[in-house]
N, C-alpha and C positions, 0 to 999 in steps of 0.2 A: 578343590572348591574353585580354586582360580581356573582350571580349564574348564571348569561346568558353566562357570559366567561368560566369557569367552564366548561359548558355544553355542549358550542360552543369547543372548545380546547379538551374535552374528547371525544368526537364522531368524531374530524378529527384523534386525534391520535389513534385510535380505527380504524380506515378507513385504515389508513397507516399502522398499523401493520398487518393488515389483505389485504394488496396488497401483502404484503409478505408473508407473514403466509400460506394464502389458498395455495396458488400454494403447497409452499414445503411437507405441510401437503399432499398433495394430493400424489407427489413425493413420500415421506415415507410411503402413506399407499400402491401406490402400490408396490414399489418395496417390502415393507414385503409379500403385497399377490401372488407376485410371486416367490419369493423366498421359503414362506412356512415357518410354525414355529410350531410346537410340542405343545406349548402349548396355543395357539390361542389367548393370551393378547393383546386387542388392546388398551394398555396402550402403551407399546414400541412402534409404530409408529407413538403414539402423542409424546413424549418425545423425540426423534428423530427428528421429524420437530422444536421441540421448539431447540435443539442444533444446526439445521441447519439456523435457526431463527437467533439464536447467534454468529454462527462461519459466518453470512453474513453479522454481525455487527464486526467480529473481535474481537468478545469476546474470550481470550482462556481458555483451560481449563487443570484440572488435571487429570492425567488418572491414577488407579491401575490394569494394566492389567493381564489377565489371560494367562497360567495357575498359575504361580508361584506370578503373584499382584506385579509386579515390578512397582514403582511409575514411571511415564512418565507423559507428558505434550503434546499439541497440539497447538501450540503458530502461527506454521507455518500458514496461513489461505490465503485464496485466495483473492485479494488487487479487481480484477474482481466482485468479487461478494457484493461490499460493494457499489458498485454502485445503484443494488436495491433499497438497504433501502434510500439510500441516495435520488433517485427520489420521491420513496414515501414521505417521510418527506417534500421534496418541496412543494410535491402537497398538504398534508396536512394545513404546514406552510401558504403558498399561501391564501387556502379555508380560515383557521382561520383569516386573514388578512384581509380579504373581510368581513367575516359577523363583524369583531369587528370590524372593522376599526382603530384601535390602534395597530401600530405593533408590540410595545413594549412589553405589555398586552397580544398579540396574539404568540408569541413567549416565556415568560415567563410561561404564563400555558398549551401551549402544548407540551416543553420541561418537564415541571413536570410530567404530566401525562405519557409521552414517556418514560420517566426514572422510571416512577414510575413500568409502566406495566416491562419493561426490568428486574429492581430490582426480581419483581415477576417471572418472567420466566427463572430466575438465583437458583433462591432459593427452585421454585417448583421444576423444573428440575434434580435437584441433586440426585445421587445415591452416593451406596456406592464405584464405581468402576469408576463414571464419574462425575466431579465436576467443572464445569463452573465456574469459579475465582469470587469470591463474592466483591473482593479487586477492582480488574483493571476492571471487566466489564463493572461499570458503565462509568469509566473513557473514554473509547473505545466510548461505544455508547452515550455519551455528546458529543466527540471530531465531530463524525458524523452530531450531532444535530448541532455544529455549522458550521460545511462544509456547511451542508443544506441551512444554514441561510446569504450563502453570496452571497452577487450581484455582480457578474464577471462585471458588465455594468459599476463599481461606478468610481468615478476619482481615487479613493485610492489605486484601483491596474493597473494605468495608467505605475507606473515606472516596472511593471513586465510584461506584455502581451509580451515584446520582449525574456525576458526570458525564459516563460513558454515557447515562440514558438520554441526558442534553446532548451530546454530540450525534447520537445515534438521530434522535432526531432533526438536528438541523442540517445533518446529511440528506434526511429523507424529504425535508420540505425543499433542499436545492433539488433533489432529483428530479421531483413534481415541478417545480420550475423548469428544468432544462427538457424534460418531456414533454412540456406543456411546447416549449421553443420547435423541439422537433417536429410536434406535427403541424406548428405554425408553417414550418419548412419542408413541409414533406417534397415539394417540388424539385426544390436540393438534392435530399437524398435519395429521392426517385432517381437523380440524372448520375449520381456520383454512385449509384449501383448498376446504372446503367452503361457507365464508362470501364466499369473493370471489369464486366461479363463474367461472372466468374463459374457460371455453370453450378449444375445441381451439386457435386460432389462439393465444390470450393464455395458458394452460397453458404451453403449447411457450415464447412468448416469456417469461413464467413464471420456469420452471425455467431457464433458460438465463439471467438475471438471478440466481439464487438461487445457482447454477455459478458465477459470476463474484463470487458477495461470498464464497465460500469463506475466500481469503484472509485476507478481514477475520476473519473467525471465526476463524480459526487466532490471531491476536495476541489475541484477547477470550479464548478458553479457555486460552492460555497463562499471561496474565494472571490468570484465574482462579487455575490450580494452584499461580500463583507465591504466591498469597495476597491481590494485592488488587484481582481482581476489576474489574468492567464499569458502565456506567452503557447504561441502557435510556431512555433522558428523563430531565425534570426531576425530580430530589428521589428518583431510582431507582440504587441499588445492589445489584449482585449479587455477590457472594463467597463465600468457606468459611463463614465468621462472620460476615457479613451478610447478610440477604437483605430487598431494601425496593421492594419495585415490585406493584401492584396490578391492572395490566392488559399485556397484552402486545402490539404492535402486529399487525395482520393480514395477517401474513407467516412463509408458512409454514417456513422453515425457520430462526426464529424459538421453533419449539412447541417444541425440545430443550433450551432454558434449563431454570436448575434449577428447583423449583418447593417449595425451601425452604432450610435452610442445611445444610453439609456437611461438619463440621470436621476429619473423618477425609481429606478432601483435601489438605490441608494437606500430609501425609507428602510430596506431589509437588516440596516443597521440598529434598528430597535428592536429586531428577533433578538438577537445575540446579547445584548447586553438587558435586555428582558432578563433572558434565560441565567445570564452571571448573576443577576443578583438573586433569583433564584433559588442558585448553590448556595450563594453566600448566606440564604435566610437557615438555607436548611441546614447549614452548617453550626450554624446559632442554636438553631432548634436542637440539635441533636449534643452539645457542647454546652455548658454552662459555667465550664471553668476557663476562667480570660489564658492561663495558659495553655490550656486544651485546643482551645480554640484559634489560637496563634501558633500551634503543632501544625492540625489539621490546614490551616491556611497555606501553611510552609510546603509540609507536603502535595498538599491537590496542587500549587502553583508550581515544584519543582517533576512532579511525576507526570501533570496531565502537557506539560511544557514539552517535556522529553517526547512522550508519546506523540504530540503535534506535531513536532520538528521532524523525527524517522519517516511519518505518514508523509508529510509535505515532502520528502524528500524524496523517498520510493517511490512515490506515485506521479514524479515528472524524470525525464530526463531525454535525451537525443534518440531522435526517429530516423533510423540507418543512414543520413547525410546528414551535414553540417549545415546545407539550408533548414535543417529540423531540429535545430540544436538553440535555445532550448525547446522544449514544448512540457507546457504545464507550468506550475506556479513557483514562486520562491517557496526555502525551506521555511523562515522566518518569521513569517505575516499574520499565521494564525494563532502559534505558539505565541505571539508576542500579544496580539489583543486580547488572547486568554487571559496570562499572567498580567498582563495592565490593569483589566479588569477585576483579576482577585485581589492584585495587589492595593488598585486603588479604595477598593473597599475597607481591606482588612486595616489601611490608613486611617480611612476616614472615621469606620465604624465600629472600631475596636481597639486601635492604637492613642487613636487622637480622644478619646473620651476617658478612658483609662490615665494617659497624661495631664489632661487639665485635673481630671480627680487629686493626683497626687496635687500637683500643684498648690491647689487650696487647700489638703490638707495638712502642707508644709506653713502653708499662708496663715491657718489657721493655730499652730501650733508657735 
């Protein structure tokens, strides 16, 4: 039984890396055979798919680049393209479930094997100039394995689906925001697609990177309207009431930043705490027992907390030099006026009325 799981669990994780795997492989060997290489190694376009492999998983890495081998990092990674691996693993997870019929079992040894191959394609991968974190990678691609393994349908994320649908949407109204910016700038990113020439093949692969940092972008202009704003590199701030950055990197869709300060943005601090009390009604509504209701408070302000703080943190970090260090936002900013705002509520609205209650009925006795 135990070598049937084994065997069951190795050939689905084996399936799902190679849902992702082949494509990018393919991706890397052409763009090397169009591009052209002097010395015809088709080592480099395997080793390239296995870091694109990795930076899909949000592994990141150390860089010593040329010509001078300055130490840099690639932390930054595309939130969009973690989606992959993430499907794949279901479908895997799923298949192992079905032949073992033991979910626990079925989940326990296709996480090993997934971590095990990942381990491997951290360690073969390495050069001396490009080093995939041997430290954090694994910890990245388990965090994935467990995304993978959750069931949106269960009662237990009953107290957050009205959440996620606020968050979902206040992502989608900063997008519209920052797209609306874009084509105010299109003359930007007319020039900073015109500076990197990237040709038909790199275009395409290009834009299809640019498509995948979306994501990111949506936490950066959220940020923004919340009030405080992004970091672009070192000693660079962009916000309502700030604006301190001098050059912009060579990435076009990049040119829709603002390109001064905005303080009438600000107003977009009334989406959000619109939206919190909101929750907070429907919280009420759905809740009729005071301690029910101070459960459900606890939990959306410690679970929707977590979730803020991972996003704000994954979705900024160092763009391959230290002049790009940081770029994106603090971990803390959103996570924090979330829970301010449950917590102030659940003070005002539910703690403090319930208190004075007792109170007089002590007064009264």
């Amino acid at each position: 039984m135990l070598a049937r799981a084994l065997l069951v669990s190795f050939q689905q994780a084996l399936r799902s890396i190679a849902l992702t795997l082949f494509p990018l492989a393919f991706i890397a060997l052409f763009a090397w055979a169009t591009a052209g290489s002097s010395s015809g190694n088709t080592s480099d376009p395997i080793r390239a798919s296995i870091w694109l492999w990795l930076g899909a998983h949000l592994v990141p890495f150390n860089l010593f680049l040329p010509p001078s081998f300055d130490a840099g990092a690639l932390s930054l990674l595309p939130l969009g393209g973690a989606i992959f691996p993430i499907l794949a693993m279901r479908s895997g997870l799923a298949r192992s479930v079905d032949a073992l019929e033991k979910v626990r079992a079925a989940r326990i040894f296709f996480s090993f094997w997934y971590l095990l191959f990942g381990a491997g394609a951290i360690f073969l991968s390495r050069t001396s100039d490009i080093k995939p974190s041997f430290v954090i990678g694994p910890i990245f691609i388990f965090t994935l394995l467990l995304i993978s393994m959750i069931d949106l349908k269960s009662p237990i994320f009953n107290p957050f689906r009205f959440s996620a649908h606020i968050l979902s949407l206040l992502l989608g109204l900063a997008l519209i925001v920052y797209g609306i910016s874009l084509v105010m700038h299109y003359a930007i990113v007319k020039d900073l697609t015109t500076v990197l020439q990237p040709g038909w093949v790199g275009g395409a692969l290009l834009l299809t990177g640019q498509i995948l940092y979306i994501p990111n972008l949506a936490f950066y202009s959220l940020s923004y309207l919340l009030g405080f704003g992004f970091a672009v590199g070192a000693g660079t701030h962009i916000s309502p009431t700030i604006f301190t950055i001098n050059q912009i990197p060579a990435i076009p869709l990049l040119g829709g930043l603002p390109t001064q300060r905005h303080p009438l943005y600000l107003f977009g601090l009334l989406l959000p705490i619109g939206l919190v009390i909101a929750i907070c009604i429907a919280v009420l509504r759905h809740q009729s027992e005071i301690n029910y209701r101070i459960k459900e408070f606890l939990i959306l302000i410690a679970g929707t907390s977590a979730v803020l703080v991972v996003l704000s943190y994954i979705s900024s970090g160092t763009l391959l030099t230290s002049a790009l260090n940081p770029v994106g936002l603090r971990w803390w900013p959103l996570a924090a006026v979330h829970a301010g705002g449950l917590a102030t509520f659940l003070l005002l609205v539910v703690l403090l009325p319930v208190g004075i209650s007792r109170i007089r009925n002590r007064s009264n006795t």
